[in-house]
Biopython code that builds the backbone (N, CA, C, O; Angstrom):
import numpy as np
from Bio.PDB.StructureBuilder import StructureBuilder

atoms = [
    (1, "UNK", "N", (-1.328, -13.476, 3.549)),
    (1, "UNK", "CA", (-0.129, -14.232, 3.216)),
    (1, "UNK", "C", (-0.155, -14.618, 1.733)),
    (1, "UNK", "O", (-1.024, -15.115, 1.017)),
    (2, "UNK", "N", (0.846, -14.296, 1.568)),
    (2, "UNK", "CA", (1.523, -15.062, -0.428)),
    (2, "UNK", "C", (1.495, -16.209, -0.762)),
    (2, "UNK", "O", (1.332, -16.868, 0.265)),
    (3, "UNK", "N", (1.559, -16.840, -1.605)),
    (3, "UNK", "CA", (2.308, -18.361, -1.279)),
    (3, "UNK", "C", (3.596, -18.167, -2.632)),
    (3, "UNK", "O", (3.482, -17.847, -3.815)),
    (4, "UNK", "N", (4.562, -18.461, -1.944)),
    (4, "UNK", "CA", (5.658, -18.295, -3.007)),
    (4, "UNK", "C", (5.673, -19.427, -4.043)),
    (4, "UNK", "O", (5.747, -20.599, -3.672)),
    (5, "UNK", "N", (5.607, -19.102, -5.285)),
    (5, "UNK", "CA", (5.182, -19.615, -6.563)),
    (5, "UNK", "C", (6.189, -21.015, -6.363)),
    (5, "UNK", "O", (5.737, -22.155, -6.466)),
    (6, "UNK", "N", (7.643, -20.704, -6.057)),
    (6, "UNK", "CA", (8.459, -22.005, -6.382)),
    (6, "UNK", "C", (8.339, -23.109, -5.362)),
    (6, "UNK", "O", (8.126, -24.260, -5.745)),
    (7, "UNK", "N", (8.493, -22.753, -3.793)),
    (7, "UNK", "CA", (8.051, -23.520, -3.147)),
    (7, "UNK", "C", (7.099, -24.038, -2.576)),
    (7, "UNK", "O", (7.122, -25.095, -1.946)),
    (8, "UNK", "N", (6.029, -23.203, -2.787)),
    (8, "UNK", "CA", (4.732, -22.936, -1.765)),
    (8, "UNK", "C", (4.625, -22.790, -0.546)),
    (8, "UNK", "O", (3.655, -23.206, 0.088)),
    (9, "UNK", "N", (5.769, -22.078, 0.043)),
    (9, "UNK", "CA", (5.494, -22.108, 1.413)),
    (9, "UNK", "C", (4.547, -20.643, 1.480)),
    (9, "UNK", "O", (4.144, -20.155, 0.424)),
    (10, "UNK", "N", (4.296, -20.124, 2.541)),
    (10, "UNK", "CA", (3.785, -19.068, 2.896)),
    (10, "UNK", "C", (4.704, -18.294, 3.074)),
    (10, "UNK", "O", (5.831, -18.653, 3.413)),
    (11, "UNK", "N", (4.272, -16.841, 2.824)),
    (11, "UNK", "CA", (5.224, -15.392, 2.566)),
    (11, "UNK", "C", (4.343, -14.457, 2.934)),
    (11, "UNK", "O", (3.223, -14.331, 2.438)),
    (12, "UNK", "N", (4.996, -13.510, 4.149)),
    (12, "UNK", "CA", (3.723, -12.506, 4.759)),
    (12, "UNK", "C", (4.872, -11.625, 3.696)),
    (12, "UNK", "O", (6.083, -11.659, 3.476)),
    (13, "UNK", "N", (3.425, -10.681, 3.115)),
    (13, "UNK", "CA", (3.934, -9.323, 1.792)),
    (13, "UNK", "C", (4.278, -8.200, 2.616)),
    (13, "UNK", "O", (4.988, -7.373, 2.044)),
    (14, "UNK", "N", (3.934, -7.916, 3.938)),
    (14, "UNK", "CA", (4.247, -7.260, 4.328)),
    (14, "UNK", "C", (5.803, -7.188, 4.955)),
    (14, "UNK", "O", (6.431, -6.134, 5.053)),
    (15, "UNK", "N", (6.213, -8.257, 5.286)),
    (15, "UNK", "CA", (7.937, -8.658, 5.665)),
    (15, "UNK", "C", (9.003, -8.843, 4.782)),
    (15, "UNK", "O", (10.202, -8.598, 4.921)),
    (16, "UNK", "N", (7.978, -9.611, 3.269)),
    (16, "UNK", "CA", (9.107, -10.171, 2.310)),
    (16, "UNK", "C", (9.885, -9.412, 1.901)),
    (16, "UNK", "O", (9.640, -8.262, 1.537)),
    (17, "UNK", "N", (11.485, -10.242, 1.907)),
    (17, "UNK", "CA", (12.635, -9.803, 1.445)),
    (17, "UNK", "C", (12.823, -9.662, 0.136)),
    (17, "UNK", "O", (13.460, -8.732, -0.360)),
    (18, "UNK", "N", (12.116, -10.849, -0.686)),
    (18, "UNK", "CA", (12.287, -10.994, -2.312)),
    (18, "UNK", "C", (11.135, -11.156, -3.035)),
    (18, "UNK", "O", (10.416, -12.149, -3.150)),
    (19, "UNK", "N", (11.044, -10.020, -3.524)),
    (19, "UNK", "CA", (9.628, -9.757, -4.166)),
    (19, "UNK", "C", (9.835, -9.478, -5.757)),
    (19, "UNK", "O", (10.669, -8.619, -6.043)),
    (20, "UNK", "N", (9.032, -10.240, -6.988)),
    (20, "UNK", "CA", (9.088, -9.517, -8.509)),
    (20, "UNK", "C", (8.049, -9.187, -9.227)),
    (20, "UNK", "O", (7.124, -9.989, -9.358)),
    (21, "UNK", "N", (8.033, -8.372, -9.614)),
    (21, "UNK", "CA", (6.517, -8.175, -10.537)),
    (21, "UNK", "C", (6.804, -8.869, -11.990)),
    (21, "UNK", "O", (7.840, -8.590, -12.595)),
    (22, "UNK", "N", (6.029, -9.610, -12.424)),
    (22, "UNK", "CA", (5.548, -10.460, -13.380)),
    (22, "UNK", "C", (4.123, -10.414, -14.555)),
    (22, "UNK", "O", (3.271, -11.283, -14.376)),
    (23, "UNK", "N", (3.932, -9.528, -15.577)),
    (23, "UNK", "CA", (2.877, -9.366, -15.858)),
    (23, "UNK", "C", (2.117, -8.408, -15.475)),
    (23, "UNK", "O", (1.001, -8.289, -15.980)),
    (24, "UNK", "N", (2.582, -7.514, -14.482)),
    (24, "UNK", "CA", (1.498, -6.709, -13.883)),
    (24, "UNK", "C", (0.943, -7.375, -12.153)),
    (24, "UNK", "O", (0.050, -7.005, -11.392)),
    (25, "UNK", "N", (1.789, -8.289, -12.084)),
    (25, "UNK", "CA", (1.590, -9.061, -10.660)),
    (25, "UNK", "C", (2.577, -9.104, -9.632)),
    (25, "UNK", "O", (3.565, -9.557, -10.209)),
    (26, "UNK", "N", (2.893, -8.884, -8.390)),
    (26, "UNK", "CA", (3.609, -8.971, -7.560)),
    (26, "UNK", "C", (3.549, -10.118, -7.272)),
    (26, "UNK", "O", (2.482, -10.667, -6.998)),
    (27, "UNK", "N", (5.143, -10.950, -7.278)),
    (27, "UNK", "CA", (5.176, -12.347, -6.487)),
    (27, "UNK", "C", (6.060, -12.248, -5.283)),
    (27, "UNK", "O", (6.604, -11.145, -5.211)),
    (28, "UNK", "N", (6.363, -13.075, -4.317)),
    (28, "UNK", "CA", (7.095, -12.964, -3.196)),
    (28, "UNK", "C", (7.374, -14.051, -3.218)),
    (28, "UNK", "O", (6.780, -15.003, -3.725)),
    (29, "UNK", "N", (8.809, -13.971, -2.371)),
    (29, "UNK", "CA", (9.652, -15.685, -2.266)),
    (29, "UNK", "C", (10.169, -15.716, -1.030)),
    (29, "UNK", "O", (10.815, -14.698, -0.780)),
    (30, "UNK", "N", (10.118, -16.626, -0.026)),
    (30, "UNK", "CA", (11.140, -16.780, 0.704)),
    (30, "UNK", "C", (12.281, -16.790, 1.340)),
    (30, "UNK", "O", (12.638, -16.859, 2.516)),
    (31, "UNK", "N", (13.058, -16.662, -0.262)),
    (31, "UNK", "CA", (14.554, -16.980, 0.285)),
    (31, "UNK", "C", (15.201, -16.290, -1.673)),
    (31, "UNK", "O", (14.429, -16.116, -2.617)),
    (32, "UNK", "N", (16.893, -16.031, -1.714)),
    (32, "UNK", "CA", (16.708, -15.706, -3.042)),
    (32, "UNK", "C", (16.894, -16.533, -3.776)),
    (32, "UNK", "O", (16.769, -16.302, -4.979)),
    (33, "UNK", "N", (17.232, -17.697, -3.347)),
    (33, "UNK", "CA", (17.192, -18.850, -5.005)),
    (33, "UNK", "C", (15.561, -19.163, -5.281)),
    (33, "UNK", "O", (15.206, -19.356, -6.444)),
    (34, "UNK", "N", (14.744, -19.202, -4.376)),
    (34, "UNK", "CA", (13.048, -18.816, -5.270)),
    (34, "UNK", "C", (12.905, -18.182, -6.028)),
    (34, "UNK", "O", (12.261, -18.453, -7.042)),
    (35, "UNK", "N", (13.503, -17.041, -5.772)),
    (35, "UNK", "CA", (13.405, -15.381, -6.598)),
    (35, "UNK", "C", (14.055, -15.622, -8.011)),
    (35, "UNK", "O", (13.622, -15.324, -9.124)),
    (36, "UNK", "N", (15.292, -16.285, -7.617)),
    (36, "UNK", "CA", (16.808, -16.354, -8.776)),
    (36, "UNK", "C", (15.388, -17.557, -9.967)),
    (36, "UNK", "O", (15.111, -17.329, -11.145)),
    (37, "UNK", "N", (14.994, -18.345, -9.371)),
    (37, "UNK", "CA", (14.430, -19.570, -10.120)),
    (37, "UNK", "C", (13.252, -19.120, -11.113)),
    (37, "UNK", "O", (13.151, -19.443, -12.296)),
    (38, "UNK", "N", (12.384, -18.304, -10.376)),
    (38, "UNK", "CA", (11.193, -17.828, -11.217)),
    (38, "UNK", "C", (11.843, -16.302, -12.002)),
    (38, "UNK", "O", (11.497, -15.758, -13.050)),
    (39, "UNK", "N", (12.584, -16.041, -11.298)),
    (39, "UNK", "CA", (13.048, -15.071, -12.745)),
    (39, "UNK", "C", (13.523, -15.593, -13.663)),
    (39, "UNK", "O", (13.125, -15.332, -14.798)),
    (40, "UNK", "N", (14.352, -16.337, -13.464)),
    (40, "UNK", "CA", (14.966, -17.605, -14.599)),
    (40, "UNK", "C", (13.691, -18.210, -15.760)),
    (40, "UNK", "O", (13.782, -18.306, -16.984)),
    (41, "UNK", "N", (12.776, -18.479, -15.054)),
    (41, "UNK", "CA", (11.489, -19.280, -15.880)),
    (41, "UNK", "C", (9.955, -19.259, -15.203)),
    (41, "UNK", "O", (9.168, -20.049, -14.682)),
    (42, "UNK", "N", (10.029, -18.100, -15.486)),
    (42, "UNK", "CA", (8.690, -17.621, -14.727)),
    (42, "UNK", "C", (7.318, -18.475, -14.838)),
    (42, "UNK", "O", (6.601, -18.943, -13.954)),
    (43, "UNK", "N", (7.209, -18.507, -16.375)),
    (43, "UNK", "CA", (6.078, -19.773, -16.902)),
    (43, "UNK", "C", (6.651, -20.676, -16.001)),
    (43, "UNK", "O", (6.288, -20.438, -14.849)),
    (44, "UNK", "N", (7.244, -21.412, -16.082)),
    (44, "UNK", "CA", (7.096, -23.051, -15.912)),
    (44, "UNK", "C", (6.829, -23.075, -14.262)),
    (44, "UNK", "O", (6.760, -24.247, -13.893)),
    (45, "UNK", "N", (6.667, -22.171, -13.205)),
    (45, "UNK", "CA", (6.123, -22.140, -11.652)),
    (45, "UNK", "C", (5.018, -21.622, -11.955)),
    (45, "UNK", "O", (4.271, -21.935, -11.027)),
    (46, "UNK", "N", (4.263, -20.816, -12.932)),
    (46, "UNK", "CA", (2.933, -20.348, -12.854)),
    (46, "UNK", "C", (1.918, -21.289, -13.815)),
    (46, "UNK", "O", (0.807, -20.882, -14.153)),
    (47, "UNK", "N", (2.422, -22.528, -14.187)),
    (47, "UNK", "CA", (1.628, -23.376, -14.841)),
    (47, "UNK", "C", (1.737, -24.697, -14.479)),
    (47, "UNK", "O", (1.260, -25.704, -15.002)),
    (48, "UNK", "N", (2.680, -24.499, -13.163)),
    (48, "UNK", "CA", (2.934, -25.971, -12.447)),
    (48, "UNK", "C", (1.375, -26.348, -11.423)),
    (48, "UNK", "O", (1.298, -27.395, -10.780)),
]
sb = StructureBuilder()
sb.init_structure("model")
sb.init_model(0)
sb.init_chain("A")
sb.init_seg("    ")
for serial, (resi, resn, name, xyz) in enumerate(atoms, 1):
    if name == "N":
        sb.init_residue(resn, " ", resi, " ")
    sb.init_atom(name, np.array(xyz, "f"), 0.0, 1.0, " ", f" {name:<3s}", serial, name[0])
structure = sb.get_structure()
């Protein structure tokens, strides 16, 4: 399981709907305003 960067819930990678690569990293989200949010400002969820 993932943990999605904006909310922290848990995200199985194998089901997720909304997935972005970042750096060379795959992230997964929940739902798409997670997705919409860390594409928006990727730093500021990976240094929270």
């Amino acid at each position: 399981m993932a943990i999605d960067p904006v909310c922290k819930m848990e995200v199985d990678e194998m089901t997720a709907q909304f997935k972005t690569e970042y750096e060379g990293k795959t992230y997964y989200f929940c739902a798409p305003g997670c997705k919409k949010s860390f594409d928006r400002e990727p730093d500021k969820y990976l240094t929270e």
